[in-house]
TILOKOL-905551 format. One record per residue: residue in three letters; y, x, z of N, C-alpha, C, CB in turn. Coordinates in steps of 0.2 Angstrom, whole numbers, plus 2048, in hexadecimal, padded with zeros to 3 digits. Glycine has a CB too. Example, Ala and Ser with C-alpha at 12.3 -4.5 7.8 and 13.67 -1.06 7.14 Angstrom:
ala7E48428277EA83E8277F08428277EA83982D ser7F58408237FB8448248008408277FD84681D 
This chain:
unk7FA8048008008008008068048008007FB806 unk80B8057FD8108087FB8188037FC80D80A7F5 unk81C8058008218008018288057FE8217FE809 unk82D8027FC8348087FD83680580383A8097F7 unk83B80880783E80880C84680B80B83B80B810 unk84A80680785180680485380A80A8567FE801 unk85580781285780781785581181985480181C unk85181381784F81881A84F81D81684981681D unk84F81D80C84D81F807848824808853820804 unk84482280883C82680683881D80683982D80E unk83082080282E81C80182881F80582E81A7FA unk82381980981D81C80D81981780B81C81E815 unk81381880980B81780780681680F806821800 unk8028108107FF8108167F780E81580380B81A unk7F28128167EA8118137E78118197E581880D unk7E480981D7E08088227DA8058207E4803827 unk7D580B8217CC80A81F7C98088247C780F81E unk7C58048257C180482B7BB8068287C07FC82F unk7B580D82C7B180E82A7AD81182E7B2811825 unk7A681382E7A18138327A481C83279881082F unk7A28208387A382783779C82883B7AC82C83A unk79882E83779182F83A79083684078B82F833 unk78C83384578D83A84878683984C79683A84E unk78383F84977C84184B77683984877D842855 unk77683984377483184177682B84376E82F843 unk77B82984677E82384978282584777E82184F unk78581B84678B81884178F81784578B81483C unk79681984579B81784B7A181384879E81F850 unk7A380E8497AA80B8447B180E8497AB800844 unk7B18118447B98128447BD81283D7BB81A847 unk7C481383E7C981083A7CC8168387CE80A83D unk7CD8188317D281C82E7D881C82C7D081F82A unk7DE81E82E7E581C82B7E88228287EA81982F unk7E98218227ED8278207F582481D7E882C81A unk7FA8298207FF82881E80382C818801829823 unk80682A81280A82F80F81382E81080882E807 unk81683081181C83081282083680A81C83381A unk8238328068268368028308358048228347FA unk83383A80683883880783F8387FE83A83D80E unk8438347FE8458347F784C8387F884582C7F3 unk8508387FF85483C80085483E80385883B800 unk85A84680585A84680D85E84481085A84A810 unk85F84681886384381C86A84281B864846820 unk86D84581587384581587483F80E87584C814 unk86F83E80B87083A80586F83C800875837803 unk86B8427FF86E8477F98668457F58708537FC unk8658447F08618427ED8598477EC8648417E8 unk8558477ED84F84D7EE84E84D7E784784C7F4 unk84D8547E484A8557DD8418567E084F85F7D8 unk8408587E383885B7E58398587EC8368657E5 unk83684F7EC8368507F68308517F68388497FB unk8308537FE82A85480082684D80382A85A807 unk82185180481C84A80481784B80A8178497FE unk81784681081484881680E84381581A84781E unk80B84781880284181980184281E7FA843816 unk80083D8227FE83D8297F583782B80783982D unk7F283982B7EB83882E7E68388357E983B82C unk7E58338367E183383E7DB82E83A7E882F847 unk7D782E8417D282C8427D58248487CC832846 unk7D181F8497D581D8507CF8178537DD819850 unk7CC81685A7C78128597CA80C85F7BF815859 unk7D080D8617D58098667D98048627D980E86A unk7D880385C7DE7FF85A7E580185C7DD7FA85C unk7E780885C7ED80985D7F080C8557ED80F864 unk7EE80B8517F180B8497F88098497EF805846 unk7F98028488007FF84A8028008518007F8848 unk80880784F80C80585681280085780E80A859 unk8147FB85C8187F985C8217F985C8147F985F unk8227FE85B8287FF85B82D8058588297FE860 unk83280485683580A84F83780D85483B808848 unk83780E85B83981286083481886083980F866 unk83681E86183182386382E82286883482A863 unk83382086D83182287582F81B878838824878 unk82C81487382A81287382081387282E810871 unk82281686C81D81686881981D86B820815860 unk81E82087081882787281782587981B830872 unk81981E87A81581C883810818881819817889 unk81081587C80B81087B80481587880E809873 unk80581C8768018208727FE82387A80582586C unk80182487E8028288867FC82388780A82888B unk7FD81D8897F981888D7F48168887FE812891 unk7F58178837EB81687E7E881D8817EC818872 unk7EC8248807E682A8817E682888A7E983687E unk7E682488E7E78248947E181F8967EE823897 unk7E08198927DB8158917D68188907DB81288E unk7D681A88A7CF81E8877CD82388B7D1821880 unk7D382788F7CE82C8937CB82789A7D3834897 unk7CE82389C7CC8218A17C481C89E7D281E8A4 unk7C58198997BF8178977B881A8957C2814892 unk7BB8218947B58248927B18288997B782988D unk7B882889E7B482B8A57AE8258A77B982D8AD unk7B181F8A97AD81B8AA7A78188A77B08188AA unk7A981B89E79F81D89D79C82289F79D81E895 unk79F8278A079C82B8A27998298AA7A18318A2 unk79B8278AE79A8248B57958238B479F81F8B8 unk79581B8AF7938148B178C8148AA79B80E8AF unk78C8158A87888168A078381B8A178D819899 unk7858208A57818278A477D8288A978582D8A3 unk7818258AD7808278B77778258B778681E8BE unk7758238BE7708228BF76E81A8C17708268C2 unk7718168BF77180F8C077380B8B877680D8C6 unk7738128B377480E8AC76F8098AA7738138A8 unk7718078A576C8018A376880389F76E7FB8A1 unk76180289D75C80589A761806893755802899 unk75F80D88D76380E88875D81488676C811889 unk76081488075D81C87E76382088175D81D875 unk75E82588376382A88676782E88275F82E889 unk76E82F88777483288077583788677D82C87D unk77D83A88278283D88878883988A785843886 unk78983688579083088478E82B880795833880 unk79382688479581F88179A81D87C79881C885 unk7998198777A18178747A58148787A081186E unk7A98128787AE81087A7AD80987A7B4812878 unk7AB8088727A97FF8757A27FD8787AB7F986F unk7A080287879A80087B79B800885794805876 unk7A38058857A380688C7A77FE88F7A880D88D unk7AD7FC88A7AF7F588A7A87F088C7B27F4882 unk7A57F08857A17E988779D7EA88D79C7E6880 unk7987EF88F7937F18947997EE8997917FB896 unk79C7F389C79F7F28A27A77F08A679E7F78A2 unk7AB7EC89E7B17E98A07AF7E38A07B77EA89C unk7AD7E189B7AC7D98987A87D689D7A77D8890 unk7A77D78A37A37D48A57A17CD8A77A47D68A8 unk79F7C98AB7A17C08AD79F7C18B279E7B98AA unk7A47BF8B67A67C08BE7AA7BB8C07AA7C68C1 unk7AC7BA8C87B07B38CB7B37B88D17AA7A98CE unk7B97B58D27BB7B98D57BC7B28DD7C17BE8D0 unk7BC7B58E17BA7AF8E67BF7B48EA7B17AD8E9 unk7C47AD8EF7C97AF8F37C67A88FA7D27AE8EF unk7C47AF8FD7C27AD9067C47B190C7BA7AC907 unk7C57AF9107CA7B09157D17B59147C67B391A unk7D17BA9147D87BD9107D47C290C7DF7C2915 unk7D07C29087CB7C69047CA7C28FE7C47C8907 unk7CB7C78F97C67C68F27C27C88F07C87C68EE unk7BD7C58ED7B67C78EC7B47C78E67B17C38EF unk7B47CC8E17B07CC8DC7A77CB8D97B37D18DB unk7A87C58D97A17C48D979D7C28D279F7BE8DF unk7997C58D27947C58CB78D7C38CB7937CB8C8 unk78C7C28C77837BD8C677E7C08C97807BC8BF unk77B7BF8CB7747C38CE7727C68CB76E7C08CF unk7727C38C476B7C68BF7707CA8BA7657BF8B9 unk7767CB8BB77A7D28B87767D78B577E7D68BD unk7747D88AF7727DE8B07747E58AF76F7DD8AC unk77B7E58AF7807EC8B17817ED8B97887EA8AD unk7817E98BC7857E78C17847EF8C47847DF8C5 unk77E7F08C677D7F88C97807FE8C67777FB8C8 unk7817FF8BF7868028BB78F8028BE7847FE8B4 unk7917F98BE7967F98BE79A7FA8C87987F38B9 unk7947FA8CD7957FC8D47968038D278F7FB8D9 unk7928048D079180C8D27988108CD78880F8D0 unk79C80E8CA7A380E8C87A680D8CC7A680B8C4 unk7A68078CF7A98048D47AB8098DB7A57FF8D6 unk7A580D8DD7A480E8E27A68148E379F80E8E2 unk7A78168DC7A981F8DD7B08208DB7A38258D9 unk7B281A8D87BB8198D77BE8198DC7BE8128D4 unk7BC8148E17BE80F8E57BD8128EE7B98078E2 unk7C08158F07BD8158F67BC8138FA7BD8188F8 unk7B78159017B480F9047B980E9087AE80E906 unk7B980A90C7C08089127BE8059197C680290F 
C-alpha cells in the first residue's frame, strides 16, 4: 500500500503479512511489517533529485504494529509497556508451563506467548467478597490450577 503524504512530502509504502515462521519444526504465527519511507523533499523544501529511501522491518507477535499515536513519546511508552508485558509474560511461562505442576505437554524449554495467555490468563474464576476478603475461586476440576498457584505463590508473598 503506498500513500503520498502532501502534509509531510515524502511518500511511505506499508506491507503487513501474517505468516507461520518455523523454528526447530514448529509453526509459530507471527506477523511481518515492512516499511518503505521515500522522502520527496527536505526539511527545508528543497526538492530531492536522489531521495533516500528508508526500510524499516520487524517481526511482532503482540499486535503492537499500529501504534497509536503521531507522538514519539507516546508511541515509545506504549512500545516500553508491550516489551514489559511480553517479558513479564514469558517469566510466567517459564514459572508456570515449565515448573513442576505443568500440565502434561511434550516437553519444551519455552512457551509461546499465546499459549502462555490461553494456559494461564484466560482462566474461569469468581471472585467472591466475604468478610473484608476476596477470594479468588476456581473450579475443582481446573486443570491448570496447580500451574497457575504455584505462579501465584512465588509472585505473591505469603503474609
Amino acid at each position: 500500500m503506498s500513500r503520498n503524504c502532501p502534509g509531510r512530502r515524502k511518500r511511505v509504502g506499508l506491507l503487513v503479512v501474517d505468516e507461520p515462521m518455523q523454528v526447530n519444526g514448529a509453526a509459530y504465527p507471527c506477523r511481518r511489517i515492512v516499511r518503505v519511507t521515500q522522502p520527496t523533499t527536505d526539511r527545508h523544501g528543497q526538492l530531492l533529485l536522489t531521495p533516500e529511501v528508508t526500510l524499516e522491518g520487524w517481526w511482532t507477535d503482540l499486535d503492537l504494529e499500529r501504534l497509536p499515536s503521531g507522538t514519539f513519546a507516546t508511541n515509545a511508552l506504549v512500545m516500553a509497556l508491550g516489551a514489559f508485558a511480553y517479558n513479564i509474560l514469558r517469566a510466567i511461562g517459564q514459572m508456570g508451563l515449565l515448573g513442576q505442576f505443568a500440565p502434561i505437554r511434550h516437553p519444551g524449554r519455552r512457551r509461546r506467548i499465546r499459549t502462555v495467555i490461553q494456559e494461564l490468563i484466560y482462566l474461569a474464576g469468581r471472585m467472591i467478597s466475604t468478610g473484608r476478603r476476596r477470594i479468588l475461586r476456581f473450579s475443582r476440576h481446573c486443570p491448570v490450577f496447580a500451574a497457575f498457584q504455584g505462579v501465584y505463590e512465588h509472585l505473591v508473598p505469603a503474609r
